[in-house]
C-alpha positions in Angstrom: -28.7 -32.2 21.6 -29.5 -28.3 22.1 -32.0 -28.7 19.5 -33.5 -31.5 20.0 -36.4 -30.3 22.4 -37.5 -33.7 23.8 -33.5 -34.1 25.3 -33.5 -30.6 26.6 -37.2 -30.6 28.4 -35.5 -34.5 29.7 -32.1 -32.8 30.7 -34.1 -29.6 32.3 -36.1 -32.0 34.3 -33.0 -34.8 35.5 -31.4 -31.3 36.7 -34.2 -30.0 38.3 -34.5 -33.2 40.0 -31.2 -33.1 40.8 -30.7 -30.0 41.9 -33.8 -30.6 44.7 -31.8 -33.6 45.6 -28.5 -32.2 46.6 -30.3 -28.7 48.2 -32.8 -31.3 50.1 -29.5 -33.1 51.3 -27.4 -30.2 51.8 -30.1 -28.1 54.1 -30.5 -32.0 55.7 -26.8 -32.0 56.8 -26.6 -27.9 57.3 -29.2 -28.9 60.0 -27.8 -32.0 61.2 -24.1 -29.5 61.7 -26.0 -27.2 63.2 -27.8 -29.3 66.4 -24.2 -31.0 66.4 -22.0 -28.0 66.9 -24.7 -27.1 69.4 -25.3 -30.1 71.5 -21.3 -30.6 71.6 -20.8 -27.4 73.0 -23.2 -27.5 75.4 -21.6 -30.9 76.5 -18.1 -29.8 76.8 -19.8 -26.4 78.7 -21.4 -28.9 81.2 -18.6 -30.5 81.5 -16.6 -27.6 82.7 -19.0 -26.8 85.1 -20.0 -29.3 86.3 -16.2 -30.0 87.2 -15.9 -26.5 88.7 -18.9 -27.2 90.9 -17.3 -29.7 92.2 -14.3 -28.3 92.9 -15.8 -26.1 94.8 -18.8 -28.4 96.5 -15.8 -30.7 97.7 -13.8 -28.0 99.2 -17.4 -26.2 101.1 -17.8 -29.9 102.5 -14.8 -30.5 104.2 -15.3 -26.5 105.9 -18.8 -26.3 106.5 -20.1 -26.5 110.4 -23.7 -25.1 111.1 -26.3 -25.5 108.2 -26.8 -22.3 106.6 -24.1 -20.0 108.2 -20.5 -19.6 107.0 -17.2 -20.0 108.8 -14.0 -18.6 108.7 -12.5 -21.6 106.7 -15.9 -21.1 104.2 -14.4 -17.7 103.5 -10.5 -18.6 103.4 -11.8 -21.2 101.0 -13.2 -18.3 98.8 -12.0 -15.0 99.9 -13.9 -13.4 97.1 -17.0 -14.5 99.0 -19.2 -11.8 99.5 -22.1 -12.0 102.1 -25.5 -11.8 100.2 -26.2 -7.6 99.5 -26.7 -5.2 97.2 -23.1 -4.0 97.6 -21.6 -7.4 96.2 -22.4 -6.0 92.6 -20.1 -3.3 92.7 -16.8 -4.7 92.0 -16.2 -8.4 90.4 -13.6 -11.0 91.6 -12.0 -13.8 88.8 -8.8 -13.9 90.4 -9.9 -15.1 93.7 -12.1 -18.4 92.4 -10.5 -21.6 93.1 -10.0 -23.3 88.9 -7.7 -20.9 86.9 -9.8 -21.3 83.7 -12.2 -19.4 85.6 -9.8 -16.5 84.8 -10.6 -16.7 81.7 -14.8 -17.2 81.2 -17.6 -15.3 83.1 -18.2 -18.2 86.1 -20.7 -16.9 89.2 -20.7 -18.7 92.6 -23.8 -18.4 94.7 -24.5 -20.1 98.4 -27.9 -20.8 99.2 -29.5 -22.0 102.2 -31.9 -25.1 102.7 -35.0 -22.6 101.2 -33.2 -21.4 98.8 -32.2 -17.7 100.3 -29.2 -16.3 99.1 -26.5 -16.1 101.4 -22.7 -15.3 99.7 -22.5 -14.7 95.9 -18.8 -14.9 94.3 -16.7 -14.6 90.7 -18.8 -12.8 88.5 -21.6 -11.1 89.9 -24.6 -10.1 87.8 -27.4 -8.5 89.7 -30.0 -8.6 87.0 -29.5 -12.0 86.7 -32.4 -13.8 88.7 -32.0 -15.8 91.7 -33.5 -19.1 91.6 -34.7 -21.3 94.3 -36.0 -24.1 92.4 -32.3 -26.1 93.1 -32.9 -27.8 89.2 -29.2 -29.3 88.8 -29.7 -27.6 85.4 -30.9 -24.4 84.4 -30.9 -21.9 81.4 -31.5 -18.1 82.3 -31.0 -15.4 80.5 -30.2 -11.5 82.4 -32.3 -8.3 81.8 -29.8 -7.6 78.8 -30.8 -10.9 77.0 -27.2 -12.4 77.4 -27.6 -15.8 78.6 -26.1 -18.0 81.5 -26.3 -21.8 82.0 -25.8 -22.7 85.4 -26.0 -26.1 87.8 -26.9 -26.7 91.3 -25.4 -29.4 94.0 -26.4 -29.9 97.8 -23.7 -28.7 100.4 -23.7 -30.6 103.3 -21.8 -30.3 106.7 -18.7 -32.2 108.0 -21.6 -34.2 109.3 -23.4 -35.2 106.5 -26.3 -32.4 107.3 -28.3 -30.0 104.5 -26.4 -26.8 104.5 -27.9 -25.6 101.5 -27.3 -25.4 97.5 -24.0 -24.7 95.5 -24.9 -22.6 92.1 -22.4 -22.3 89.4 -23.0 -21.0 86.6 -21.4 -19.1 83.8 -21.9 -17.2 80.7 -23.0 -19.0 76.9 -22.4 -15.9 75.2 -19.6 -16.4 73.4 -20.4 -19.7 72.6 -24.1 -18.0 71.3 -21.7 -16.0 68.9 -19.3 -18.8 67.6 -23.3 -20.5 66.5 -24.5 -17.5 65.0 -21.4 -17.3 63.3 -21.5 -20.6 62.0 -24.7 -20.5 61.0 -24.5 -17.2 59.3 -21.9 -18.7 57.0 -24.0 -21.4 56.0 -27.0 -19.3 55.6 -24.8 -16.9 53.4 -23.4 -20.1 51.6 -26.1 -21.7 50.8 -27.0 -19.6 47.4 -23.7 -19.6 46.3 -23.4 -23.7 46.6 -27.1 -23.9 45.0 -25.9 -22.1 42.0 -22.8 -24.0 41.7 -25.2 -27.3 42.3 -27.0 -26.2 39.1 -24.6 -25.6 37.1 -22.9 -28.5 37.9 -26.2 -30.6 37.4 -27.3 -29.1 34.0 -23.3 -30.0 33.0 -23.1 -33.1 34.4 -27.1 -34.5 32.9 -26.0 -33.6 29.9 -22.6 -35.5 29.8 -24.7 -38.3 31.2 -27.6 -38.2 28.8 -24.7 -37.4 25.7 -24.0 -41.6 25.2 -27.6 -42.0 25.1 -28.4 -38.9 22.7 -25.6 -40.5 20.4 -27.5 -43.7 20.2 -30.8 -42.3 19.4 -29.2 -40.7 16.7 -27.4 -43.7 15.3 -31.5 -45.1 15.7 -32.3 -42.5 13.7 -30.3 -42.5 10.7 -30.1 -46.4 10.6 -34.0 -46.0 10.3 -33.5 -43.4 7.7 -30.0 -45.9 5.8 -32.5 -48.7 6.4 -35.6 -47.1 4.9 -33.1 -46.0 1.9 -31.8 -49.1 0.8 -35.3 -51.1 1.2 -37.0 -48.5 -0.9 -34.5 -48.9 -3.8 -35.3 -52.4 -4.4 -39.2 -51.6 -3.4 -39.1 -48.4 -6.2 -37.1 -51.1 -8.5 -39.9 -53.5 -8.3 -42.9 -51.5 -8.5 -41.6 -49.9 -11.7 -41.1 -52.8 -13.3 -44.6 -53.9 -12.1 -46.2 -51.4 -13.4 -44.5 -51.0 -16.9 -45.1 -54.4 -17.7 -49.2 -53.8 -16.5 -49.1 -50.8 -19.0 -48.2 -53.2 -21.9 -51.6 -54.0 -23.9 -50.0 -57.7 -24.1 -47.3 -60.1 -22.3 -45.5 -62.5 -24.2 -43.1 -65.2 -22.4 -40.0 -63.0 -22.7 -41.0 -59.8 -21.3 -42.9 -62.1 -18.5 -39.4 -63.4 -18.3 -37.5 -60.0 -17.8 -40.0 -59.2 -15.5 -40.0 -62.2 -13.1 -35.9 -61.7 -13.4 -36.0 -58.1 -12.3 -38.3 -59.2 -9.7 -36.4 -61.8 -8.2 -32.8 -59.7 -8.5 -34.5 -56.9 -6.1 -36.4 -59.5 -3.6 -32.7 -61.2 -3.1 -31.7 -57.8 -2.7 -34.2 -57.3 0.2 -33.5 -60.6 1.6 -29.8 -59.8 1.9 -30.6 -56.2 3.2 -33.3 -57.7 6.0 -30.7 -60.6 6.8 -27.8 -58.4 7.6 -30.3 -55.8 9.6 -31.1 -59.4 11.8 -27.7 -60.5 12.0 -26.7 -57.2 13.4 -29.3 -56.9 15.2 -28.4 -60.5 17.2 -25.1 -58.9 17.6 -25.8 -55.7 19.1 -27.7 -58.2 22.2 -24.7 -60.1 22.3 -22.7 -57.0 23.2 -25.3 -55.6 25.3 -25.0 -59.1 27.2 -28.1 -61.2 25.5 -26.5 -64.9 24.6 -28.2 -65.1 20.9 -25.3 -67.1 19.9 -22.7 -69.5 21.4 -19.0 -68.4 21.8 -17.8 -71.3 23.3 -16.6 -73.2 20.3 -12.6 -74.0 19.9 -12.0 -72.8 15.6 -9.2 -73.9 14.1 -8.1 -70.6 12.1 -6.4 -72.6 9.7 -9.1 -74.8 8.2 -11.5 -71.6 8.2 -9.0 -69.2 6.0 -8.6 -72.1 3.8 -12.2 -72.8 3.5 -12.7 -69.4 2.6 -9.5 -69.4 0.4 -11.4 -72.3 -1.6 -15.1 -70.9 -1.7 -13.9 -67.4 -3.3 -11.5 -68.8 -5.7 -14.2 -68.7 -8.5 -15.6 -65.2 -8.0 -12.0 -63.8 -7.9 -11.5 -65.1 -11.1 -14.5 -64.0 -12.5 -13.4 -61.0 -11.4 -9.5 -61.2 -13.0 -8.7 -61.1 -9.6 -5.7 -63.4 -8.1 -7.1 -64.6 -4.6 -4.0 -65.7 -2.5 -3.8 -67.1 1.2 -0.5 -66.6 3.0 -0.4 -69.0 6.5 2.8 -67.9 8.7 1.8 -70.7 11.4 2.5 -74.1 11.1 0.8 -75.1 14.1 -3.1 -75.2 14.6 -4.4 -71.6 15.4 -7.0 -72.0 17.4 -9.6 -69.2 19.3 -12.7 -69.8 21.2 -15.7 -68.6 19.7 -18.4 -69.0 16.9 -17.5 -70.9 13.7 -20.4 -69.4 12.0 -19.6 -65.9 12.6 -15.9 -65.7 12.1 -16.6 -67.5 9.1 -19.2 -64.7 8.4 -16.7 -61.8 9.5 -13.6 -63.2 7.2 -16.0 -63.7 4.4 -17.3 -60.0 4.8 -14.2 -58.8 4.3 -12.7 -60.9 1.8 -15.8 -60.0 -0.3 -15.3 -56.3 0.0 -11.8 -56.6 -0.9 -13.0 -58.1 -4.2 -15.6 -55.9 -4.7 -13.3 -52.8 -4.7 -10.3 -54.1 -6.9 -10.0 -53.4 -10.1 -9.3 -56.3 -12.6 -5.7 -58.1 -12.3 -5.2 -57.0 -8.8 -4.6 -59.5 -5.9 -6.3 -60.1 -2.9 -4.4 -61.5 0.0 -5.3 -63.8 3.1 -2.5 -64.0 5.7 -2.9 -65.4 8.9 -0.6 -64.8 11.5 0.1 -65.4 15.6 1.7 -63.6 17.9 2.2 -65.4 22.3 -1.6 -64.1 23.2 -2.9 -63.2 19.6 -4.3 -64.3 16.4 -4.7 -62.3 13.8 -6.4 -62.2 10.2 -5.0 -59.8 7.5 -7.3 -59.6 4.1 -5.0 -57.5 2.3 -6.0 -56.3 -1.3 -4.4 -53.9 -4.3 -7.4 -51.9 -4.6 -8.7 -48.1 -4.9 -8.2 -47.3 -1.4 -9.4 -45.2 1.2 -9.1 -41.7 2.0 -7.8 -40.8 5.4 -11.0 -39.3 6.8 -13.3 -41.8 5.5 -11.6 -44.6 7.1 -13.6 -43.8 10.9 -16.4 -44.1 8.9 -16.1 -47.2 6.8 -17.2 -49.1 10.2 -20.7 -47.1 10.1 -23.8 -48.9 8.7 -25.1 -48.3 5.5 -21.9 -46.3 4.7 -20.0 -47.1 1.2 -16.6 -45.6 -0.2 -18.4 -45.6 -3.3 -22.0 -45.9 -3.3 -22.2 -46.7 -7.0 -19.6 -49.5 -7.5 -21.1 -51.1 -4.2 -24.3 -51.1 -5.7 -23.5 -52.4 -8.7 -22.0 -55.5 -6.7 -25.2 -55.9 -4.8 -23.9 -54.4 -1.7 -26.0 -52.8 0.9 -23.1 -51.2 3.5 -23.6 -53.6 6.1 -20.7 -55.8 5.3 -17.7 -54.3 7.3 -20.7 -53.6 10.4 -21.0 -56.9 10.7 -17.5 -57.9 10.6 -16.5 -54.8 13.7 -19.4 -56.0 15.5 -18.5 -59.7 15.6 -15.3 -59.0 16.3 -16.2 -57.1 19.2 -18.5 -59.6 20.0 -15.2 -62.3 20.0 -13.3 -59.6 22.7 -11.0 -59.0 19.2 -10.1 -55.6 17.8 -10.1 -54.8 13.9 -8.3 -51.7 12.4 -7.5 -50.8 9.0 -4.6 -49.9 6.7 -5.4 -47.8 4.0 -3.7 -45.4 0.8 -6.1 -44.0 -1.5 -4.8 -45.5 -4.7 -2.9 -48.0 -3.3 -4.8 -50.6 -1.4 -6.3 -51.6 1.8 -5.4 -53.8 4.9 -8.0 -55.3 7.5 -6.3 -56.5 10.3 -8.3 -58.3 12.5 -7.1 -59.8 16.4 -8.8 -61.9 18.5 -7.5 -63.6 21.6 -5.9 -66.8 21.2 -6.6 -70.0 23.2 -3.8 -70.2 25.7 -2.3 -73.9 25.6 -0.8 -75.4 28.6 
């Protein structure tokens, strides 16, 4: 496939494709992780402040007399209240705020009255941090160091029910501003590293993909090449003989003769090659899920070996062959199918097995059965077949022994046939060879379960 450069400009571009795909989703959802992680910390901030504030607004409520002034309780309720002054930034107070986690984070109180004066400030106090009057229940500000606050406002009101002023709690986001940047630092930093491993996994995974379909163009290919082969013998056969004979100054009846005979041997020879091509071209739709054929016929095994048995009788003999059919089962063997191509498939390779034994060898038909089984053995004394050649013996157009199978009018297609009807039939065919010795096809297709 490397050097095939239509496949690698297609693979380039399905991984290019690819690769924009995944980055497009993975900046989608580095995004999406990013507003999430955000929003869900500012919830649970809110959260926590808005329980402090109230806290501290219910405890003010219960105290507070005279809008806008504090009492003694007001202060004994915070004792690290400090009166509104320029003082109150010199020293801070945590541990005298009423919720312990405020310990632990940067919370500020602040008391304002009905206009929004200052009047007390406690917890953490941050005197560059601007005061403001607006009484939003939410607010973002930010001191004249940049560090940012979030803070929320409720309405105080006397023990009866009057305006006092405004509650402001608010604390700082600083560390959760860190925990972001480091989040999003590590996926900024990421992001190259899983872009590179993207491509290389999408330039290795195209290619396993586009592999099954690079094999098949190449089978395309040199079954156009076997094909164009084996018509242009019997073409090349045929024009010579056309064209001698139109050299020859006279015809008389017998050379007409020889040449209407030579004709006709090499146009069967192209009918039997362009059969077999449409056969197996019917066959390779009917595995791909195309119904150009029935397979819901019940065959009875035993009539169709015995049909075949009797058809080849005569050309074993004029072979000096011995043709023998062996039935272990007694009872009707029957699989559901098509009668026409088994018939086809058993023929194919009893006729092989004739083709390639030598004179007084036998040829043997054996059908056998096993609980969920059938299987048809054609078993001959022939030449053989070497150990790496039988993977190949399946392939069209391919011949043990090109010469001998010419010489019998084969074209190769034979034992293609047979594998892809038995495919076809959800069967299996395998084959038992010694180079020398003889061969054994072995062929199993699912048998008809009886109740």
């Amino acid at each position: 496939m490397k050097r095939n450069r239509l496949f690698q400009q297609t693979r380039r571009q399905l991984a290019t494709w690819f690769v924009v795909v995944m980055i497009s989703i993975i900046i989608i959802c580095e995004i999406s992780l990013d507003r999430t992680l955000t929003r869900a910390h500012q919830l649970h901030l809110d959260r926590e402040l808005t329980s402090t504030a109230n806290t501290i607004h219910n405890g003010f409520s219960n105290v507070l007399d005279i809008p806008g002034e504090l009492n003694l309780s007001a202060i004994d309720l915070l004792p690290d209240l400090c009166p509104y002054s320029d003082r109150c930034y010199e020293t801070d107070g945590f541990e005298l705020l009423p919720v312990e986690v405020i310990y632990k984070v940067e919370y500020y109180v602040r008391l304002l009255d009905k206009e929004g004066e200052p009047i007390a400030i406690a917890g953490k106090r941050i005197k560059s941090l601007p005061i403001d009057s607006s009484n939003s229940q939410w607010l973002d500000l930010l001191d004249d160091d940049g560090y940012p606050y979030r803070q929320t406002s409720l309405e105080l009101h006397t023990k009866d029910q009057e305006v006092w002023g405004y509650l402001q709690v608010g604390r700082s986001v600083e560390e959760m501003r860190e925990y972001l940047g480091i989040v999003r630092r590590v996926l900024i930093l990421g992001f190259p590293f899983a872009a590179t491993l993207i491509g290389i996994g999408a330039w290795w995974l195209v290619g396993k993909a586009m592999m099954p379909i690079y094999l098949s163009y190449r089978q395309i290919q040199q079954f156009t090449a076997d094909a164009a082969h084996e018509l242009r013998t019997p073409l090349a056969a045929i024009r010579a003989t056309v064209e001698s004979t139109l050299m020859r100054p006279t015809l008389n009846e017998i050379s007409t003769r020889s040449t209407l005979e030579t004709i006709s041997r090499q146009n069967q020879r192209l009918s039997k090659i362009v059969s077999d091509l449409m056969i197996l071209s019917r066959l390779d739709r009917q595995l791909s899920g195309w119904n150009t054929f029935a397979l819901d016929e019940l065959v009875v095994l035993n009539d169709l070996v015995n049909d075949i048995a009797e058809e080849f009788a005569a050309l074993a003999i004029a072979n000096n062959l011995q043709l023998r059919l062996q039935n272990e089962v007694a009872q009707p063997l029957e699989v559901v199918g098509n009668s026409e191509q088994l018939y086809r498939m058993v023929s194919n390779l009893v006729i092989n097995a004739i083709n390639y034994t030598p004179a007084e060898g036998t040829v043997t038909i054996m059908l056998k059965a096993t609980r969920s089984e059938a299987a048809i053995e054609v078993r001959d004394t022939g030449i053989g077949i070497a150990k790496p050649e039988q993977k190949r013996i399946f392939n069209r157009f391919y011949r043990v022994n090109s010469d001998r199978s010419r010489q019998t009018g084969g074209s190769g297609l034979g034992l293609a046939i047979a594998m892809a009807i038995v495919q076809a039939h959800k069967g299996s065919i395998e084959v038992i060879s010694k180079l020398g010795e003889g061969s054994a096809f072995i062929v199993k297709l699912p048998r008809l379960e009886n109740d």
